[in-house]
N, C-alpha and C positions, 0 to 999 in steps of 0.2 A: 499542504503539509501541516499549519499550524490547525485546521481544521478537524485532522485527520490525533494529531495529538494530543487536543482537546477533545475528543472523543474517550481517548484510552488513558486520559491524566497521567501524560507524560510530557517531557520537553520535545518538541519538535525536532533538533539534531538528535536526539536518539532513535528515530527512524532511521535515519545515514548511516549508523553505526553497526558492523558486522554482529553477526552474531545468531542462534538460535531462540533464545530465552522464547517463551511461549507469548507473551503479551506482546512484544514489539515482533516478532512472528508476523501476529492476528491482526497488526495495527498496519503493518508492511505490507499486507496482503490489498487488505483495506484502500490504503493506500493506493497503492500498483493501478485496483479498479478505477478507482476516481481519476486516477492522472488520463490513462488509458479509456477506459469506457466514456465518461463524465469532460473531461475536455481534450480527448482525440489524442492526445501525444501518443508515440507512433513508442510499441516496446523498446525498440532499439535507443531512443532518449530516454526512458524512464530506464533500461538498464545501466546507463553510463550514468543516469545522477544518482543511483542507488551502491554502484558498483557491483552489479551481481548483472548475470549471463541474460540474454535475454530470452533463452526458454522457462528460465527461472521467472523470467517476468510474465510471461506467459501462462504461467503455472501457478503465481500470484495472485494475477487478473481473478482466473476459474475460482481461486479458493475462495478471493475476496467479495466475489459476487453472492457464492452461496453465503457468507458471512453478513452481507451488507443486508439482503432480504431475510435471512435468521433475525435478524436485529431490528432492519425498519430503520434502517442509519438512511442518512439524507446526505447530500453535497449541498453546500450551501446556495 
């Protein structure tokens, strides 16, 4: 998460926090992959600590992968 916030120069609990805004959006997404993809948690945990549905997280993962290779972002 703190990872993931330093990425988009933002605070880390502003990923937690509901909302659409565009950048914590792309940052959520981001996110979603690395927890998911990157060290295995299973959607259904990454839904409950984000508070959103887990097809949403699902839907996430896809966005954030095309985002992660757009960029050339890393997991640490």
């Amino acid at each position: 998460q703190k990872h993931v916030a330093r990425i988009f120069a933002m605070d880390p609990e502003e990923l937690l926090l509901p909302g659409k805004y565009r950048n914590r959006s792309i940052a959520r997404s981001v996110l979603c992959y690395f927890l998911v993809r990157e060290l295995g948690m299973t959607a259904t945990a990454v839904a409950a600590k984000l508070g959103i549905g887990q097809p949403a997280v699902s839907i996430a993962v896809a966005r954030g992968e095309a985002i992660v290779r757009e960029r050339a972002l890393r997991h640490p």
